[in-house]
N, C-alpha and C positions, 0 to 999 in steps of 0.2 A: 279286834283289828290287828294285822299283823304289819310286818315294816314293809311290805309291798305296794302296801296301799299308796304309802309318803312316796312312791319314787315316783318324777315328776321331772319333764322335762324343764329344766331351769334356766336355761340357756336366754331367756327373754326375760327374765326374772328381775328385779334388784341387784345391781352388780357383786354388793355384799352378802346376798343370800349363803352364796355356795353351797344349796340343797339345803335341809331344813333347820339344819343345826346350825345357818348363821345367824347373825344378830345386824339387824339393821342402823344405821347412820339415823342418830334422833335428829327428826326434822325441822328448820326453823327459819324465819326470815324476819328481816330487822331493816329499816329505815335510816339509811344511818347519814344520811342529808338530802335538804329539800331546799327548792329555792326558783325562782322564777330567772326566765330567760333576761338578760342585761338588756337586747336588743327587740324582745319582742312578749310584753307580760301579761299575754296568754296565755304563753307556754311555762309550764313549770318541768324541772327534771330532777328524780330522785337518782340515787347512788342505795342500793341492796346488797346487802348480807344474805346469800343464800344457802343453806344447806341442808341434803337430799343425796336421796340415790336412786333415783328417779330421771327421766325425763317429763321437763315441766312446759307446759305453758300458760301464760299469767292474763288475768283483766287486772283493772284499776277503777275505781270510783275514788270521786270529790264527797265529801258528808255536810251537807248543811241541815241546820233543822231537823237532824237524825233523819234524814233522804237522801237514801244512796244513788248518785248519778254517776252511770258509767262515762267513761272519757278515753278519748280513742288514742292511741300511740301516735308517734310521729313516724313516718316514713325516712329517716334521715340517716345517712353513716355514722357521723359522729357529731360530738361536743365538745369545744376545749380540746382538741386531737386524742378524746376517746371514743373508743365505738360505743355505738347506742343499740342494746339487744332488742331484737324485732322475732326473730324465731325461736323454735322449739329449743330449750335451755338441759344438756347434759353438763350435770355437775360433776360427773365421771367419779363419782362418792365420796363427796367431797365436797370444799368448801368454793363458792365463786361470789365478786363483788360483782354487781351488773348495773348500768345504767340504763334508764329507761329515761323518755322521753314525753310529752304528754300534752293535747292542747284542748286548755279548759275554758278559756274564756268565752268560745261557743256554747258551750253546756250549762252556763252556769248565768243566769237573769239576771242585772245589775252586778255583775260580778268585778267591774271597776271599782265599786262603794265598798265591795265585803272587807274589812279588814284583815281577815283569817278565817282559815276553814280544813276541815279534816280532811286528810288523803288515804285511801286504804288500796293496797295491794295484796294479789292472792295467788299463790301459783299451785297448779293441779298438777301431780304426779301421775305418768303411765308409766304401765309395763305390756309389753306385748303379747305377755303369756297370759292367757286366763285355764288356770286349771280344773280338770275333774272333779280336783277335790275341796270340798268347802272351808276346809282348815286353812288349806294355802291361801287361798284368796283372804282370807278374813287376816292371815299374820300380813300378806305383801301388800297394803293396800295403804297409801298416802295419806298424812294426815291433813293435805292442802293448806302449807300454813301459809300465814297471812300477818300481815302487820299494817300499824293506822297510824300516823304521824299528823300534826299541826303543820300548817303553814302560815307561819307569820308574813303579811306581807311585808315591801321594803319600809327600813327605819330610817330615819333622816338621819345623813352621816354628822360626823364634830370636826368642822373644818381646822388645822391645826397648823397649820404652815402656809406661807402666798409666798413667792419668790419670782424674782423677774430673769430669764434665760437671754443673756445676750446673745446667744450665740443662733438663737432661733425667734430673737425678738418677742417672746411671749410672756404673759403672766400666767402663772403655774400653781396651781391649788393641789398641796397634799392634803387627803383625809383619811381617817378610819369608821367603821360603821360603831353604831351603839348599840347594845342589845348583848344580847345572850349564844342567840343562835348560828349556826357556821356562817350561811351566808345570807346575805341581805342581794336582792338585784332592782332591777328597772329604778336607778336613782338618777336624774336628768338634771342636768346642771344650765340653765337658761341665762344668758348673755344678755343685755339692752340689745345688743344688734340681734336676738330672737335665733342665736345658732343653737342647737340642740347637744347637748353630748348625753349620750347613755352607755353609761360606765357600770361595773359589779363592783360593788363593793362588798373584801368575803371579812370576817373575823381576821387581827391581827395581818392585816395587809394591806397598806397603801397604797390607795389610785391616785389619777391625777385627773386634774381638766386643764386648759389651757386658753388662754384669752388672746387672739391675735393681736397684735398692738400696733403694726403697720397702719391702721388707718388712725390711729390716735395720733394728730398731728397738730403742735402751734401750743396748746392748752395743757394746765393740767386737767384730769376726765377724772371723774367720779363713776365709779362703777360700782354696781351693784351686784354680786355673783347669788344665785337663789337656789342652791338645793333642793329639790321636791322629793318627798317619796310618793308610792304608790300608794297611801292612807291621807295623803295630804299636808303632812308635817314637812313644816320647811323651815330651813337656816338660811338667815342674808348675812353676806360678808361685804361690807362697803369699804370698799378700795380706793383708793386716792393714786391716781397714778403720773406721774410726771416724763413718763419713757415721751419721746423727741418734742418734747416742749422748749420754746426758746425762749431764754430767762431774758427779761429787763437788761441794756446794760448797766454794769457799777457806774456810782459816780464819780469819779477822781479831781484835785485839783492841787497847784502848789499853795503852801503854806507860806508864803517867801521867807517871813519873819522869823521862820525855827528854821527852814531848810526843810524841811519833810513833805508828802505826799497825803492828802487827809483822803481817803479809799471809804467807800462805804456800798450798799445795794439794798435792794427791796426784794421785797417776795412778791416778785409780778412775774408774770407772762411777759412779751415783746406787744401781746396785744391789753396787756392791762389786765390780764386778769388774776386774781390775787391765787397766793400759794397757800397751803396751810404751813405754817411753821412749826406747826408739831408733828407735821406728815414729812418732815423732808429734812436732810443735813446740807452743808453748803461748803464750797470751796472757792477760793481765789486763786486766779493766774494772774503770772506778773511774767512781765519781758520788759528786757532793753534793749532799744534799736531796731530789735528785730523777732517778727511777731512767732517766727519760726525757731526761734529759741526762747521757749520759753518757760515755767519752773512753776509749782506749787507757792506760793505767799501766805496763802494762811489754809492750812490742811481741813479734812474732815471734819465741819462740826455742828451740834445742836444747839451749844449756846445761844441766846437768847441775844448776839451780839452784833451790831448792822452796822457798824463804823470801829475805823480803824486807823494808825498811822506809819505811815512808810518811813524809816527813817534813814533805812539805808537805800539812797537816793545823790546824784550829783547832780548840780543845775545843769548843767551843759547837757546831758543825756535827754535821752527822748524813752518815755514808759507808756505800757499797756497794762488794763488791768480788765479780766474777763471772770464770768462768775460762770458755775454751774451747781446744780443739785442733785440728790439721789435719793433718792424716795423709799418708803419705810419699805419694799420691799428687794433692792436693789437694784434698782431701774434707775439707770441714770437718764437724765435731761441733755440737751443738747447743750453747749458753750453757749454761751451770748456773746454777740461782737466786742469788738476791744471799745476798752474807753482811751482815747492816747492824752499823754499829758506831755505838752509838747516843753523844749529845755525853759526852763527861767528865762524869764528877761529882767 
């Protein structure tokens, strides 16, 4: 055989060929996260590690029961503001990450109940040139790699935070996922009022939900917040909430015989209904004369403490004294009306 034989138009070849003496880009592909759509967990999307010197294009199967079911692409631009690859893949020799897109819960018989199941993708190397010679063909030819990944479905997050947003009137739940794997999705946070939220929650990163509290009006409201995942594990968070409740007024009266003011209040509602005291801190307003000026009396507290004495007080003046509370997540209650104590006689 002499070296006439090797010369071969190359020109459609592997980019790294360069005629016979090059060495090709060892080919590989790798899964390097998986995870179901936030808003629709049908759909799952992987992120790939691809390298090749080839132009590829790829299938995907689901693996249950060691049966491979094909699962067809999603037709979409993007995800998260990436693009999602739908055509023929040059890696220009070289390395590319690529998302891919996918909808399986068509394909896949009770596929709500599965807990997890295997995902395998494969992409096929061309080359445009097929040569004379059988040597060429046999060194330029793809090894079609392929990689299998687990898909956990979503884990029930660990709710860690509630805080109350004046500024938007809501109650506001931060969490993080539990688990191992990057992301977790379709986790659905359900309200008593039956609103839905479907949030992602990924590794090391805090989402939110959020509880209207506009209609929570008069009462303190018990709520229940219920995280589900997608296998059925759920966290309840029971909330005690006091945002625009209007507290009892205090009781005030004169002492005459010391000269002081005996102030005290209940953990009610205006329509009677009881507060938790271990749900909530308390403060007192005091004014004299005049109900628009008027001052802190006894500041922010837990104490277990419902009566009090005023002693800096003159008979001849005229006092108010009005309570409010703030709730263990800092929601405050609405003022209760004044209680007046009108001057000595």
């Amino acid at each position: 055989m002499n070296d006439e034989e090797f010369i071969v138009d190359d020109s459609g070849l592997p980019c790294t060929a360069a005629g016979l003496g090059g060495v090709l880009i060892p080919e590989s592909a790798e899964i390097v996260e998986l995870c179901q759509d936030p808003n629709s967990t049908d759909v799952i999307y992987m992120w790939v590690n691809l390298i090749g010197a080839y132009l590829y294009d790829h299938r995907a199967w689901v693996i249950i029961d060691n049966t491979e079911i094909e699962i067809t692409g999603l037709l979409i631009p993007n995800y998260k503001g990436e693009g999602v690859t739908h055509d023929m893949i040059d890696t220009e020799c070289g390395g590319k990450t690529l998302l891919f897109g996918y909808s399986v819960g068509a394909a896949i018989e009770g596929y709500a109940s599965i807990p997890e199941f295997d995902v395998k993708i494969q992409f096929f190397g061309h080359t445009e040139t097929i040569s004379t010679n059988p040597i060429v063909n046999d060194v330029f030819r793809s090894v079609n790699p392929s990689d299998t990944k687990t898909l956990v479905k979503g884990v029930t997050p660990d709710p860690y935070v509630l805080f109350f947003d004046p500024n938007t009137n809501t109650i506001r739940a931060s969490f993080i996922g539990l688990g191992d794997e990057p992301c977790f999705c379709a986790i659905n946070c359900v309200t008593p009022s039956a609103d839905d939220f479907n949030v992602t929650t990924c590794e090391d990163e805090a989402q939110e939900v959020t509880i209207d509290a506009t209609s929570i009006v008069g009462d303190p409201t018990n709520v229940t917040i219920t995280f589900v995942d997608s296998r059925g594990n759920s966290t309840d968070v029971d909330v005690n909430i006091v945002v625009n409740m209007k507290p009892m007024p205090p009781f005030a009266s004169w002492a005459q015989e010391d000269d002081v003011i005996r102030v005290g209040f209940a953990y009610q509602s205006i329509n009677g209904t009881q507060v938790d005291p271990s749900k909530v801190m308390y403060r007192i307003l005091k004014y004299e004369n005049n109900p628009d000026n008027n001052w802190v009396f006894k500041g922010w507290s837990s104490k277990p403490w419902t009566n009090f004495i005023d002693s800096d007080v003159k008979p001849e003046k005229t006092y108010g004294y009005a309570v409010e509370f703030m709730g263990e997540f800092g929601e405050m209650s609405n003022i209760s009306d004044w209680t007046v104590v009108p001057p000595a006689q």
